[in-house]
Structure formats: C-alpha cells, structure tokens
C-alpha positions in Angstrom: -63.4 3.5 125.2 -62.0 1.1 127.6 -59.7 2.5 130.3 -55.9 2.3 129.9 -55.5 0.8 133.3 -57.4 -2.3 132.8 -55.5 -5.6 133.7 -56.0 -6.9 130.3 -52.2 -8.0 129.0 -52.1 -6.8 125.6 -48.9 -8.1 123.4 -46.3 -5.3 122.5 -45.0 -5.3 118.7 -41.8 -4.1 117.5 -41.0 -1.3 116.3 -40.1 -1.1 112.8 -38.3 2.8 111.8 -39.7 4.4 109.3 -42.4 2.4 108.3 -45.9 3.5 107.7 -49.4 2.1 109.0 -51.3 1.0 106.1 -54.0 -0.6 105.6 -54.5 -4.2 104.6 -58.1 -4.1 103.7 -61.1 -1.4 103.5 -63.6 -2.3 105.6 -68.0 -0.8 105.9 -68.9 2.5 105.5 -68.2 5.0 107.8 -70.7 4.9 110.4 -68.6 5.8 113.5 -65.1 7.1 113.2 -62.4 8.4 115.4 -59.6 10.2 113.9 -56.2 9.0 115.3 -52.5 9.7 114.9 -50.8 5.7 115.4 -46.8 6.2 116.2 -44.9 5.1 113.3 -43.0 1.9 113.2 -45.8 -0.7 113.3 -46.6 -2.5 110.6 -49.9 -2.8 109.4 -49.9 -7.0 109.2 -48.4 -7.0 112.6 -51.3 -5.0 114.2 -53.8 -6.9 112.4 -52.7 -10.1 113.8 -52.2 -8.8 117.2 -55.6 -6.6 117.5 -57.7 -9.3 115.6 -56.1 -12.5 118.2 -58.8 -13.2 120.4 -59.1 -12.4 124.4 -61.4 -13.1 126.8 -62.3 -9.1 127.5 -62.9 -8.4 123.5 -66.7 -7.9 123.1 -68.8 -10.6 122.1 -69.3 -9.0 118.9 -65.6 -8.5 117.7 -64.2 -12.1 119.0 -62.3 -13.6 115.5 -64.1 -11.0 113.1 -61.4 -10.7 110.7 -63.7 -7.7 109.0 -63.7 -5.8 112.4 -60.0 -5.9 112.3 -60.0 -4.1 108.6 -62.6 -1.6 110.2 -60.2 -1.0 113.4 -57.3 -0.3 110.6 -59.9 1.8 108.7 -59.2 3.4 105.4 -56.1 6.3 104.7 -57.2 9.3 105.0 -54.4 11.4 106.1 -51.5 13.3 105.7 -48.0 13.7 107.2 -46.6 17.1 107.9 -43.1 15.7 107.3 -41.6 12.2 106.6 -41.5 9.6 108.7 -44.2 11.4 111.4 -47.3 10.1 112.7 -49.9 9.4 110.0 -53.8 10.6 110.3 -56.0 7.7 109.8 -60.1 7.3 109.9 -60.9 4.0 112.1 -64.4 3.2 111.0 -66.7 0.6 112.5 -69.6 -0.7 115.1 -69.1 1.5 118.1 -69.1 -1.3 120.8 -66.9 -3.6 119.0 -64.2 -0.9 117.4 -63.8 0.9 120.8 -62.6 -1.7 122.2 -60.3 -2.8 118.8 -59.0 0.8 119.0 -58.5 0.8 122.4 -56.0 -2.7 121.9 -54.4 -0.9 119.2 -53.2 2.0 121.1 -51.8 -0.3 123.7 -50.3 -2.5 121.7 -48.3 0.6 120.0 -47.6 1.9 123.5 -48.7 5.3 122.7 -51.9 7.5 123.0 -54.4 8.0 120.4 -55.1 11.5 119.4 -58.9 11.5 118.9 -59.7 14.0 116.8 -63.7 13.4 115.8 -66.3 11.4 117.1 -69.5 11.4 116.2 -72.4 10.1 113.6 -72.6 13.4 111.3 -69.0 14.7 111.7 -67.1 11.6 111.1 -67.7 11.2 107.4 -67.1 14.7 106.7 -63.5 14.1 108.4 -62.8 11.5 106.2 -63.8 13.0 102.9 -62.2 16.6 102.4 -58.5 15.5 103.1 -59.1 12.9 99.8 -60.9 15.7 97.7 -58.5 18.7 98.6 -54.8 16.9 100.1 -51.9 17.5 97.9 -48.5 15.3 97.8 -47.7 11.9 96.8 -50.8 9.7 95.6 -53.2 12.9 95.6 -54.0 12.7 91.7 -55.3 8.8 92.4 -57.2 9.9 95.8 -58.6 13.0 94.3 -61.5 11.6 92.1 -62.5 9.1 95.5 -62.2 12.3 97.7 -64.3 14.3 95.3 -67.6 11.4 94.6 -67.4 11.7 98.8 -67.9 14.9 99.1 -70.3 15.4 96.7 -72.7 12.5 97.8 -72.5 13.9 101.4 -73.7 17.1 100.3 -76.6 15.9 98.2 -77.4 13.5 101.2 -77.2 16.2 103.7 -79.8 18.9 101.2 -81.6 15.6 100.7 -82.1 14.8 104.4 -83.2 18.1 104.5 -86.1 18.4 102.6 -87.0 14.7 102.9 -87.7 14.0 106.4 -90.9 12.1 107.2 -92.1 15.5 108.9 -91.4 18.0 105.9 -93.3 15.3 103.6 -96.5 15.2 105.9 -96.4 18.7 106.2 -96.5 19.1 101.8 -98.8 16.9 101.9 -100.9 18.8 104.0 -100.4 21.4 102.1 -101.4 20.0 98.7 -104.5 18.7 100.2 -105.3 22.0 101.7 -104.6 23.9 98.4 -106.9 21.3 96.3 -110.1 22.2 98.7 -109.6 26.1 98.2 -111.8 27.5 96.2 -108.7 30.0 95.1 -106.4 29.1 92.3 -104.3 26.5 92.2 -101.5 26.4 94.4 -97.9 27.1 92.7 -94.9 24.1 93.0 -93.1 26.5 95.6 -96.5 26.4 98.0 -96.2 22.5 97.8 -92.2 23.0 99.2 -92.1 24.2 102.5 -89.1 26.5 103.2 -86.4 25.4 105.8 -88.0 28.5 108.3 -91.2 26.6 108.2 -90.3 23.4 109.2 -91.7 23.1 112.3 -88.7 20.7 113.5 -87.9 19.6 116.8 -84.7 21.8 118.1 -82.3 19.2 118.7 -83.1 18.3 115.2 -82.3 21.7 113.9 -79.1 21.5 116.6 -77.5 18.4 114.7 -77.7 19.8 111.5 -76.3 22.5 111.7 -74.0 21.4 113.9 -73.0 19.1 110.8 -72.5 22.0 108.3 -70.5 23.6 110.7 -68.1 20.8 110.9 -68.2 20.3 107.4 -66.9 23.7 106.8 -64.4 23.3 109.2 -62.9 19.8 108.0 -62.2 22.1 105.3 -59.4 23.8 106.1 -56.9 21.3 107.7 -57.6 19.5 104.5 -56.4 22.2 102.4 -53.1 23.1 104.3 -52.0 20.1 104.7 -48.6 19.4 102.6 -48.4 15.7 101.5 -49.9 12.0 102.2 -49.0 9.7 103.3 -47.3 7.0 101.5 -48.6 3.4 101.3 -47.3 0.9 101.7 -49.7 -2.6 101.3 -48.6 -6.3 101.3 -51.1 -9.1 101.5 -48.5 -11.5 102.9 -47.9 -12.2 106.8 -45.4 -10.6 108.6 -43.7 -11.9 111.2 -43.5 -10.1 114.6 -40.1 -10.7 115.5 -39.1 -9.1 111.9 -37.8 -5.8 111.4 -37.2 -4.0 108.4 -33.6 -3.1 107.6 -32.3 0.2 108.0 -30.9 1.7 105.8 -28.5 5.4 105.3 -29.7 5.7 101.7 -33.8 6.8 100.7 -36.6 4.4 98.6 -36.5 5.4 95.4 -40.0 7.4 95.7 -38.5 10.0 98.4 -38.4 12.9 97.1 -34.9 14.6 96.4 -35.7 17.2 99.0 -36.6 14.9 101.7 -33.7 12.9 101.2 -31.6 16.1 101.1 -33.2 16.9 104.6 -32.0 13.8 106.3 -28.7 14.6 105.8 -29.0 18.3 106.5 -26.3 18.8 109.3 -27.0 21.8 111.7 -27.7 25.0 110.6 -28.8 23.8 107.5 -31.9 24.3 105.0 -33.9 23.3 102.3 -35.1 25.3 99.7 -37.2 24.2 96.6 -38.4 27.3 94.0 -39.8 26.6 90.6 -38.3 23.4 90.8 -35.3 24.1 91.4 -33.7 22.8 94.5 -31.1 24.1 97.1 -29.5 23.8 100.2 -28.3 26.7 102.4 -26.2 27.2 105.5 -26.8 29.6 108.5 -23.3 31.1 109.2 -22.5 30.7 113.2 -19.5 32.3 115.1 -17.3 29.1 115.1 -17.9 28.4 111.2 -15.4 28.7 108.3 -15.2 27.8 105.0 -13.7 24.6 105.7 -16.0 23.3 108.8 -19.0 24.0 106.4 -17.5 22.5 103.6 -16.9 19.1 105.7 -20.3 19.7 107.0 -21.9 19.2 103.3 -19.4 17.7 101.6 -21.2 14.4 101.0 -24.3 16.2 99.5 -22.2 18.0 96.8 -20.3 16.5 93.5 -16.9 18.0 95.1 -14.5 15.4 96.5 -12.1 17.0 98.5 -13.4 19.2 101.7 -10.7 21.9 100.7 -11.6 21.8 97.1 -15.6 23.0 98.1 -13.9 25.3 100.9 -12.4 27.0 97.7 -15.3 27.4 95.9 -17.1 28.9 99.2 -14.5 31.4 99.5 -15.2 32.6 96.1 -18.8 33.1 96.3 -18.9 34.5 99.9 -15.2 35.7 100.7 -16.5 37.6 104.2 -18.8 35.6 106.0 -20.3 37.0 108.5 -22.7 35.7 111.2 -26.4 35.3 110.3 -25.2 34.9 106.8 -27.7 32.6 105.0 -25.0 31.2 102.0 -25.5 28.5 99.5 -24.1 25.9 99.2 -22.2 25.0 95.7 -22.2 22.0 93.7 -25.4 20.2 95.3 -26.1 16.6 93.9 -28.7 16.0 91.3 -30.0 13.6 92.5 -29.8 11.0 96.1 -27.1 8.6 95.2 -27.4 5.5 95.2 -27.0 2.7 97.8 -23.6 0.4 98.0 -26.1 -2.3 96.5 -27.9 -0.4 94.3 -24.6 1.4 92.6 -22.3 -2.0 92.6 -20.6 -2.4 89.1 -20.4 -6.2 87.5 -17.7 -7.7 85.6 -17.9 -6.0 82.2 -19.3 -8.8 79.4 -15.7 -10.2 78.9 -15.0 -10.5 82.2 -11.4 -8.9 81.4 -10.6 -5.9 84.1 -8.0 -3.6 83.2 -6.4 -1.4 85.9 -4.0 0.0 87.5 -3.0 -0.4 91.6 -3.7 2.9 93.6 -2.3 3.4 97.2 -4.6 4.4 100.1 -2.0 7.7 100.1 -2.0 8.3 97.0 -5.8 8.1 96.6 -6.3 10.2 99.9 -4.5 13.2 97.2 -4.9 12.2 93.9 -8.2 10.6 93.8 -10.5 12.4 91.0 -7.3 13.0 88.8 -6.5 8.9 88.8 -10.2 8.2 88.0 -9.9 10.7 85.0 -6.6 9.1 83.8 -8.4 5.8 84.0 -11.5 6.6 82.2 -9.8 8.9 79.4 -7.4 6.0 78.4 -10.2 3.1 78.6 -9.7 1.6 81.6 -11.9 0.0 83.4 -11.0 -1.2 87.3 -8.8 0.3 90.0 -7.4 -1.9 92.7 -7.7 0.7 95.6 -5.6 -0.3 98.6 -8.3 -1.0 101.6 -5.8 -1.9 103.9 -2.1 -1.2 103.9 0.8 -3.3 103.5 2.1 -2.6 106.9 -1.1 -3.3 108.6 -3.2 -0.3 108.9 -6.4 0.5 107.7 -7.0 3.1 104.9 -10.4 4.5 105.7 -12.5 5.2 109.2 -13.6 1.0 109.8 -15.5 -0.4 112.2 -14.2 -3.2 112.8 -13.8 -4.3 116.4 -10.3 -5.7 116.2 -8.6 -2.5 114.3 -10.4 -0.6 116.3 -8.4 -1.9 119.3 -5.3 -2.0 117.7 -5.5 2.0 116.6 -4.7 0.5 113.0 -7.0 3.3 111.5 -6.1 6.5 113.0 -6.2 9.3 110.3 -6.5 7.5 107.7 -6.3 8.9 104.1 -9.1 8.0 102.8 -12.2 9.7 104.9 -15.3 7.8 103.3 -14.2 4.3 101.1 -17.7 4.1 100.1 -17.8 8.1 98.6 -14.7 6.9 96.9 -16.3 3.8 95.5 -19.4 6.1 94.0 -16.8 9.0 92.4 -15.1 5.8 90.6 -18.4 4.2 89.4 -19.3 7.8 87.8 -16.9 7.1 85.7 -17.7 3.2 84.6 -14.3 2.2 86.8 -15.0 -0.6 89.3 -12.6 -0.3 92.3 -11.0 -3.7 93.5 -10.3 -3.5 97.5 -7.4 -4.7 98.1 -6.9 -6.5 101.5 -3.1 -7.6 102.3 -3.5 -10.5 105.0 -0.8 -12.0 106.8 1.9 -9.4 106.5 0.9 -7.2 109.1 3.6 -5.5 111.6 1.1 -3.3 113.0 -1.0 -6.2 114.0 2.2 -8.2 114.9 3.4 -4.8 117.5 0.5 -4.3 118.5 -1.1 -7.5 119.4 1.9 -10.0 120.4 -0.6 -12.9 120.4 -1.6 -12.5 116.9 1.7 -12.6 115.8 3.4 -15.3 113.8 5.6 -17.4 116.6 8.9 -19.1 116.9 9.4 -22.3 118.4 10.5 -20.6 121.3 6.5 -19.8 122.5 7.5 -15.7 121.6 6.8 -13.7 118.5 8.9 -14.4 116.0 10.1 -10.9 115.1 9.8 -10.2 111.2 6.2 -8.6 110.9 4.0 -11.5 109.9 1.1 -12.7 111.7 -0.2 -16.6 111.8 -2.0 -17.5 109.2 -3.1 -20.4 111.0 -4.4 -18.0 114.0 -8.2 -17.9 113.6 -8.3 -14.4 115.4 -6.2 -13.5 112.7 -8.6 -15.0 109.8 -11.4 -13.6 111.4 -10.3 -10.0 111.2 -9.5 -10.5 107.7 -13.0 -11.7 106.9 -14.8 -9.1 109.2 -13.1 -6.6 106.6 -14.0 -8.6 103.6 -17.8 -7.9 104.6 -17.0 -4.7 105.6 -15.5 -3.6 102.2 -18.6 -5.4 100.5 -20.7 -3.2 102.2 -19.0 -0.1 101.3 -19.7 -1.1 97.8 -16.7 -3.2 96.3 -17.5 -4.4 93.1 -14.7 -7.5 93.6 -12.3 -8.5 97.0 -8.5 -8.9 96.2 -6.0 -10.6 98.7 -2.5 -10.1 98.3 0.0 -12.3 101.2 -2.4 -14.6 101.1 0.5 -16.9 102.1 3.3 -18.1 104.5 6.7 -16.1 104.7 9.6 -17.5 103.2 12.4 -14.6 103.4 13.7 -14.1 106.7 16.8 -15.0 108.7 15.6 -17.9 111.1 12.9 -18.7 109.2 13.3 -22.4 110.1 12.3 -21.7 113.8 9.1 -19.9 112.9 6.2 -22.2 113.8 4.4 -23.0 110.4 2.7 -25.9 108.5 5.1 -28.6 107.4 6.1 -27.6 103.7 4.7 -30.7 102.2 1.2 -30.1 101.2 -0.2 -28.8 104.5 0.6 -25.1 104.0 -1.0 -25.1 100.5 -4.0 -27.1 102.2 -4.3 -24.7 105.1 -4.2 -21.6 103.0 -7.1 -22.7 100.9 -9.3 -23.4 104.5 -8.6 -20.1 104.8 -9.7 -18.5 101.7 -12.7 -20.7 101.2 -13.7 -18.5 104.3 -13.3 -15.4 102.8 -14.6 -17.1 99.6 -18.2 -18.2 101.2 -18.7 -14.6 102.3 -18.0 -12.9 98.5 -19.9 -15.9 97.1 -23.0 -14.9 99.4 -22.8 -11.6 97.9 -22.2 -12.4 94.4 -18.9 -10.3 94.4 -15.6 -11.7 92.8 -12.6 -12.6 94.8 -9.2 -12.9 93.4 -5.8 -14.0 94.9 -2.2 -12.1 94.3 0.5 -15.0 94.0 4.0 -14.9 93.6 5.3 -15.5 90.1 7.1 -18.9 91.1 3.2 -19.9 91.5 3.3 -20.7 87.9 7.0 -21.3 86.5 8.9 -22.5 90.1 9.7 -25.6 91.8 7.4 -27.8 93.5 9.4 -27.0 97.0 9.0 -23.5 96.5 5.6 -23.4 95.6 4.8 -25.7 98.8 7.0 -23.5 100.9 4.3 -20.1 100.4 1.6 -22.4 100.6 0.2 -21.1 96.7 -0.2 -24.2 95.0 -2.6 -23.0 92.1 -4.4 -26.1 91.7 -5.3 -25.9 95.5 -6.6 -22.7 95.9 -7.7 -22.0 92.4 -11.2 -23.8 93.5 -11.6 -21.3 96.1 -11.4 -17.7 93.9 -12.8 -16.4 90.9 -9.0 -15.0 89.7 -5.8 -15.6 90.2 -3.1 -13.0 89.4 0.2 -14.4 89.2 3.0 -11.3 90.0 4.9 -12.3 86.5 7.1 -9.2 86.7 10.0 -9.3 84.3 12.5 -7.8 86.4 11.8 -10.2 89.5 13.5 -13.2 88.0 17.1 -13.7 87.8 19.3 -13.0 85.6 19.8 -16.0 83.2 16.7 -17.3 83.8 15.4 -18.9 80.7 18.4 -17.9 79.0 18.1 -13.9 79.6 20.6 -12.0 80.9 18.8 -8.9 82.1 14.9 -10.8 82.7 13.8 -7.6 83.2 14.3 -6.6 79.4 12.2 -9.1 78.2 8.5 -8.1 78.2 7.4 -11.6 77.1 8.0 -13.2 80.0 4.6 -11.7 80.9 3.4 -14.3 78.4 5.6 -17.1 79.8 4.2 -16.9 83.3 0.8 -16.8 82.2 0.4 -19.8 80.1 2.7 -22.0 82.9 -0.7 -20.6 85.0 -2.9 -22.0 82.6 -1.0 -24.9 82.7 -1.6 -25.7 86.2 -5.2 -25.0 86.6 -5.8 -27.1 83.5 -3.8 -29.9 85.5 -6.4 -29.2 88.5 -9.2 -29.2 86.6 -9.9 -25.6 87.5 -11.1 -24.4 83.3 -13.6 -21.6 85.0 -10.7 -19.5 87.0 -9.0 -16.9 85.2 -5.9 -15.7 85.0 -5.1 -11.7 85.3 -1.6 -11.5 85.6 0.2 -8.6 87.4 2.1 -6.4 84.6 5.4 -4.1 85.4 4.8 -1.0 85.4 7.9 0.5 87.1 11.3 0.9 85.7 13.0 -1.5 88.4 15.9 -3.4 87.0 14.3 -2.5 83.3 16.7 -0.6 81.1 14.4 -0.6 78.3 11.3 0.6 80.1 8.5 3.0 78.9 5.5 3.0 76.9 6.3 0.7 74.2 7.9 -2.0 76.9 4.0 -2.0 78.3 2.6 -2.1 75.0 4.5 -5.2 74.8 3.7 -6.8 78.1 0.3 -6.4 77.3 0.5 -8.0 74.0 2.3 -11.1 75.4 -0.4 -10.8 78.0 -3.4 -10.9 76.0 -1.9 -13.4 73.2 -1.1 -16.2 76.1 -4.4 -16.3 77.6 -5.0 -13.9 80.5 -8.5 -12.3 80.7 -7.3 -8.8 82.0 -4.5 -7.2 83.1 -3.3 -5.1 86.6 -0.7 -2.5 86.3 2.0 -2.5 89.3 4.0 0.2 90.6 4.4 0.9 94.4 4.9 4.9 94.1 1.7 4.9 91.9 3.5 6.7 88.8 2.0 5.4 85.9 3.5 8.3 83.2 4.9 4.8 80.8 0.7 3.2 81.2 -0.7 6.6 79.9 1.6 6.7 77.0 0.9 3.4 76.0 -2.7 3.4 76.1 -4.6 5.8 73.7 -7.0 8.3 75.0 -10.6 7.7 74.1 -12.1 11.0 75.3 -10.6 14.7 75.6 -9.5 17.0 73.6 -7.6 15.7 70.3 -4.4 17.8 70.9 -3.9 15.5 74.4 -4.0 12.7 72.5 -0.3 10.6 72.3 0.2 9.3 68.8 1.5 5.8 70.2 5.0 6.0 70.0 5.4 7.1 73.1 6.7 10.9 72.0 5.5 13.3 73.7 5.0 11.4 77.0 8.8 12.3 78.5 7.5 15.5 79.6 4.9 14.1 81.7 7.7 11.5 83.5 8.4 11.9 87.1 11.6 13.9 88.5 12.3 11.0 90.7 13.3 7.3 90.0 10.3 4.5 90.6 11.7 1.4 92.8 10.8 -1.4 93.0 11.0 -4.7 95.1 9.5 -7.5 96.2 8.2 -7.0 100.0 6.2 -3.9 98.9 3.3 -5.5 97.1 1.8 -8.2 94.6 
C-alpha cells in the first residue's frame, strides 16, 4: 500500500448524505482481498471515474483498466450495523495494481480504510460467510450466492488436502509397494494416506491450518451481524458536482422502525416485538406530560400537543424519573412526503369548500376536517398568511423573518396540517393575501404603498408595483408548495380603491396599466405553480364581473387580463355586497340568485378574452350579513344558482368561520343516521352560534 503522504494530488469528491457505495460492476475472482469500511456519501459512479482517471504514479498495470476499477469497487459483501453507517465491502484484485487503486480511493474519500483481512487463504473466506449467514434486507437473494461459496471453498480446501502433488506420489508409492508384496492385497484405505502421514513441509501444514482457523472465525461476525446493506446500482454517469437531494421524509424501502429512529427526539427508543412496533420515552427530571407530548407529537395520529398530553396522563398519571412510558397513538406507518401525499383536482375539477382562518384552525382543526368530510366536501382554503400581514405558521422566509410577521403563530406545522386534511380526501387551498399588508406597511416603511409626497401613504397597503414586495409573495408561494399545497390562492391581488386621499397615493394610471401591471405580477407567481403542476386561482371583487369599465380598471382586475395567467378565478359575488336596488332589488342580499348573475357576467368576460380553459368558482355567502332570510335553505339556493350558471365549484365565505347554515344545507354522507339533517334545515337552530356573524368587505374575498 502506497503511503498517505505521497505528493500525488488525488481529486476530492463530494459528499453525498446518506448514500451508499455500490457497486457498478463485479469484477475476477477473489484472489487478494482487503476488507474495508469506505465513509458513506460517495457514490459509486463518482469513485469509479475518479479512481479509474489515469495519473502518472498508477502502476503500469492499472493505467485506463476499466476492469481494475470494478475489482477496486469489488463485490457487496457487508453489512451495516445501523442505517446510514459505513458499509463493509471485499475489494478484490491483482495485488500490485489494486493497492495502489485502493490506496486512491481512500484518499479520494478523505478517510482511512479499515483493513480488516489480507491474505491469499483468508480473503475468500471473508467474503463468503457474511452472504451465506447475513440477515436483513436482500439476505433471501444473497443467501443461495453465499451458500454455493461456501460450500465450494470447503470441498476445495478437503480437496487440496488430499490432492497435493506430494500426497499423490506418496499413494503411488504405496500402491506400487503393496503390488510387490507377497501379502494380500492392500485395502483402498492403505492406498489413502492419512493427514498424520503426510510428510508435508511445516509451513505447508502452517497455512492450512491457519486457513481453517480463519474460516471458523469469519463465522461469527457473519452471523451477528443485523442487516445489509442496501444497493443501490445505476449504469448511467454521474456527475461530480451533483448531489442528491435531501430530504426529511425516508425511501420507501426503510423500514418503519428506522424511519421512526430518525425522528426519535432525546430520551427516546425503539422497540419492535413480534412485529409489533413501539416507541418509548425515558422520564427525566424536567419532563411533563406536555414537553413529551410536543417531543413526539409528529410521530403519533394526535394533532394537538395537549390532546396526547391528555392521553399520557391517563396511562401514566405519576411519572416518575427513570420511568420507561409508551408512547400513545404511534403512526402506522412513515407518512408521506409533501410530493408524495399532494392531492389533484378531483375528475371534475369542481372544489367545494369552505374558508378556514389560521386562528380558527390553530383550535378547531380536526373538528373542521370532520365537518368537511361528513358532509362531502372536498377542499379547504386554509388561511397561510393573514389579512393583516402576518404569517400563520413557523416560515422561513427571509423577509418575514425580519419583519417578526410570524411570532407565535397558530398554526405550529402547515405541512402536519396539510397531511391531517388529506386523511380525510380534503385538499387544503393556501391562501396568500398580497398587497394588503399593515404589518409589512409598519414595519418596513419602504415596502409600503407611497403618496406623492415621497412618505408612506398611511392606510395599510403595500406597492404592488414594489418588486421587494412581489418577491416576498412569491418566496411564500414556493414555500407553501413545499409544505404540500395541493393549489395557491391570492386574495388583494389588486390596487386599493377605498381610502380618504386615495388620489395622492402613487399608483398606475387607471387606464389599462393597473390591470396590465397586476397580471406581470401574477404571471410570476403563476410560472412558479406552473413549474410545480399546482393550481393557482385569483379572489376578485364582484364588480370584476357585473361593474363598470372604470371600476374594474381602477383595482386593476380586468378578467380578460389576468384570466391568462391562473387556472381559477373566483369572483366575490356576495349577495349582500351590492346595493340596494341594484338590478331592481331592494334588499340584494335577499336574493340568492345573484350568485348566478355574477357568474355568468364572468363567463361572459373570459369568453370575450378568449380565455374558454379558466374556470369560474365563485365565492358564496355564507354569513348572515345584511341577509334577513339567511340559513340553510338560502345556501341551498346560492348553490343551485351557482351550479346552473356555470361555475365549476364553489367556496363558502364567512370571516368568523361559523358555518352552522353550510352543515344544514349539505347532507351528511357518513356518521351515524340519527345526525343526519333531513334538508329542511330543522333541527340545525340548535347548533347556531350565540353570537351574530358580520360581515364586510375589508375582511376577506
């Protein structure tokens, strides 16, 4: 083996976590072999094309020998005594040549070979027991190799045994020796000489036995050892430079318990008995039920921390220290990743939901998805940021970050509340208001929307022209794709309009340019969702659809601009938001099928742009706001006019999140039969809120 301190400059390749060395191709038999533990992280393509480039100090014998490079990388062997350690490999080859490939390879991974064997005899008894006896993943299809090995090496070795030029002169002498006695002829035994009477040189006798010895040993490693290693081949190049991805969430072929392991937090353990599977906490001073529910909350089917504190209290109501407890409610099964668990459009692309506050959530969470699901519903728009600028879950985005918009948020984990709604077939909608933002506006000053003076103009909005201020937005678009939305909703996706002074506020000219600049916007939000195949929609004001050009202009939401840049549009059709008179009715808010009016007058103008593939989900009231007649039939009604005037889809509204009037309307399809409401709506005034739902137009879509 060449010394570590020779000048030779050998290249240094990445590191990759959690990968394993595999190898690309088998190489000769196993004349020499040095067993080796490689650090983890290199990949076996990357090592081949470094240890197989050619150098000026490689021996003349390995210089662009592809097949010495498969003998360097050698054939699996091993086992790993946990996931993700170093694996054992056999790296089998011409001595001169593969010393000097090993030592390259062990540079190249900056780390020390463990040599564990070396030697003629012992070498392919290290490589054969570990196949025949290892247990784990991929034992049942190395077993039978494992086995043929170590048979043939023990025939060889009783072969070489008895067969050895010497022991056949010495029968032959024998025999001859036997046919010129005059005594009777001599038995089959007398022609076999017995392993005492080989008269064998010592340091023959040595290596042999010597080689059982070592065969015997090999044994026993082999045996104890808990699992191979896993796999992992590819016959096409890899770059270098290229890393694999990491990634919180395990392959598909980890086992439940390993996965359960890398999530243990301290003072935790895994136990696995007949199959069965749990995980268990050792009690310290400083714990309580409610630290060590936190701890393991994301491991268990419990949402809320105080909910599994509860059931630990029950099983173990005096802990004590050096308590070994259980912990309750442990997961089936590794969930899934963001990816892996997202929900598509169902088949007829119509979502039906209801709007859900981050506050609201942060409490009522697993009771809203069960009102969902039991009355057929299929999508929740689940509030990612807040209205008033903050942010309802721990981001990482830089710019909240800075501006403190998430502290305590009500939501601890978006993406945990993204997998509870998906258990129950409900895709969540995040919901990302854009340009009314006071907390950014406070805050920041610069981000803010300005007067004409060169100062903030004081009413809570930020630019919308202010890239800082599209950049944020799109940095939480990804953000909330990554968590696992299964579509991205904007609501003030537009210019303000309602404030005094609004004349001096520095803005796009009202004649097309607003309407133009919004949709440069939103095509930038739009090219990230597009990239990841997730839907986008747009909130828009009501007036979008059934107002005057000037007003349209004026928020910048002309349909047939920014319908080319979203998948939906929902136009905030509320009855009770027009005036009174309008269309001839005296209280609008009365009148359920003006649902039905704004939704066709939608139609209308994508038609006019051309626009056939964007839908139209219209907001529906769901709030008693200026609506004397409201309750379960009035929604019965707006989704009827709804559905009969084109929209694909429907979104429920009401800014305190009461939705008593929605349940009563919609029949349940699961539960017991004496919860079911019998569709007139009887029944359901026991279930209304003590308080009076408001209502207005700031607050939301």
């Amino acid at each position: 083996m060449g010394s570590r301190d020779s000048p030779t400059a050998f290249p240094t390749l990445p590191r990759n976590k959690g990968a394993v060395i595999a190898p690309a191709a088998l190489g000769g038999g196993p004349s020499w072999a040095l067993g080796a533990a490689l650090v983890a992280g290199i990949l076996v393509l990357q090592a081949t094309t470094a240890i197989g480039s050619p150098d000026a100090s490689m021996p003349a014998s390995s210089r662009g020998s592809r097949s010495g490079v498969s003998s360097v990388l050698g054939e699996l062997v091993g086992v790993c005594p946990e996931e993700q350690s170093s694996c054992s490999s056999a790296l089998n080859g011409a001595p001169e040549a593969h010393r000097y490939r090993v030592d390259r390879a062990h540079r190249i991974a900056g780390t020390d070979l463990r040599y564990a064997a070396r030697g003629a005899h012992a070498c392919p008894w290290s490589a054969a027991p570990p196949l025949a006896f290892g247990t784990g993943l991929g034992s049942d299809l190395r077993r039978p190799l494992g086995i043929t090995r170590v048979g043939g090496l023990l025939v060889s070795q009783l072969l070489t045994v008895f067969t050895t030029p010497e022991r056949l002169s010495r029968a032959r002498e024998a025999d001859d020796a036997a046919r010129s006695s005059p005594r009777a002829p001599a038995r089959l035994s007398q022609k076999l000489v017995r392993w005492g009477d080989a008269r064998q040189h010592d340091c023959v006798r040595a290596l042999r036995t010597a080689g059982w010895i070592l065969a015997a040993l090999s044994l026993a490693p082999a045996c104890g050892r808990p699992q191979l290693a896993t796999v992992a081949a590819t016959s096409a190049p890899v770059d270098q430079a290229t890393s694999l991805p990491e990634t919180s969430h395990p392959e598909p072929e980890m086992p439940f318990t390993a996965w359960l392991k890398l999530r243990l937090p301290s003072g935790g353990s895994v136990t696995s008995e007949g199959g069965s599977v749990a995980v268990e906490h050792l009690v310290t001073a400083d714990d309580t039920a409610l630290t060590i529910a936190k701890a393991y909350l994301d491991l268990t089917d419990v949402y809320f921390a105080k909910d599994l504190a509860g059931e630990i209290t029950k099983r173990h109501p005096n802990l004590a220290v050096g308590d070994r407890i259980a912990i309750p409610h442990l997961l089936a099964a590794p969930y899934k990743t963001p990816e892996e668990d997202r929900l598509r459009w169902p088949d007829d692309r119509a979502m039906k939901g209801v709007f859900i506050s981050g506050i609201f959530a942060g409490a009522f969470w697993p009771e809203t998805l069960e009102r969902l699901a039991s009355h057929g519903l299929n999508a929740v728009v689940l509030d990612a940021k807040d209205y008033m600028g903050t942010v309802n879950y721990p981001t990482q985005v830089p710019l909240a970050k800075e501006l403190g918009a998430f502290n305590d948020p009500p939501i601890a984990d978006y993406a945990r509340a993204i997998r509870f709604a998906h258990a129950r077939g409900i895709r969540v909608i995040a919901r990302i208001p854009c340009f009314h933002d006071p907390w950014a506006a406070k805050h920041a000053p610069r981000l803010s929307l300005m007067a004409s003076s060169g100062r903030p103009f004081q009413m809570g909005w930020t630019d919308p022209s202010n890239t800082e201020v599209q950049d944020y937005i799109v940095a939480l678009t990804r953000e909330v794709i990554d968590l696992g939305a299964d579509e991205v909703q904007l609501d003030y996706v537009r210019f303000p309009v309602q404030s005094i002074g609004i004349a001096h506020a520095v803005m796009p000219a009202p004649d097309g340019h607003r309407s133009r600049a919004m949709k440069e916007f939103v095509r930038r939000v739009h090219e990230v969702t597009q990239a990841r195949k997730i839907p986008l929609s747009l909130d828009v004001f009501g007036v979008t659809a059934t107002g005057e050009p000037s007003d349209i202009e004026a928020l910048g939401q002309n349909l047939a601009i920014l319908g080319s840049e979203t998948e939906v549009l929902s136009p905030m059709v509320y009855p009770s938001h027009y005036a009174p008179g309008w269309s001839g009715f005296d209280v609008p808010g009365n009148h359920p099928e003006i649902i039905g009016i704004g939704t066709r007058a939608a139609l209308g103008k994508l038609k006019a742009g051309h626009l056939p593939g964007t839908l139209i989900r219209p907001w529906l009231q769901a709030s008693s706001y200026k609506t004397p007649n409201y309750g379960p039939q009035y929604i019965r009604d707006e989704i009827k006019s709804a559905e009969t005037s084109g929209a694909v889809g429907w979104l429920m509204w009401d800014p305190s999140n009461s939705y008593w009037a929605v349940w009563g309307a919609l029949p349940r399809v699961s539960g017991d039969a004496s919860t079911k409401r019998d569709g007139s709506g009887a029944g359901d005034q026991a279930s209304r809120p003590p308080w009076r739902a408001t209502m207005s137009s700031s607050a939301g879509p």
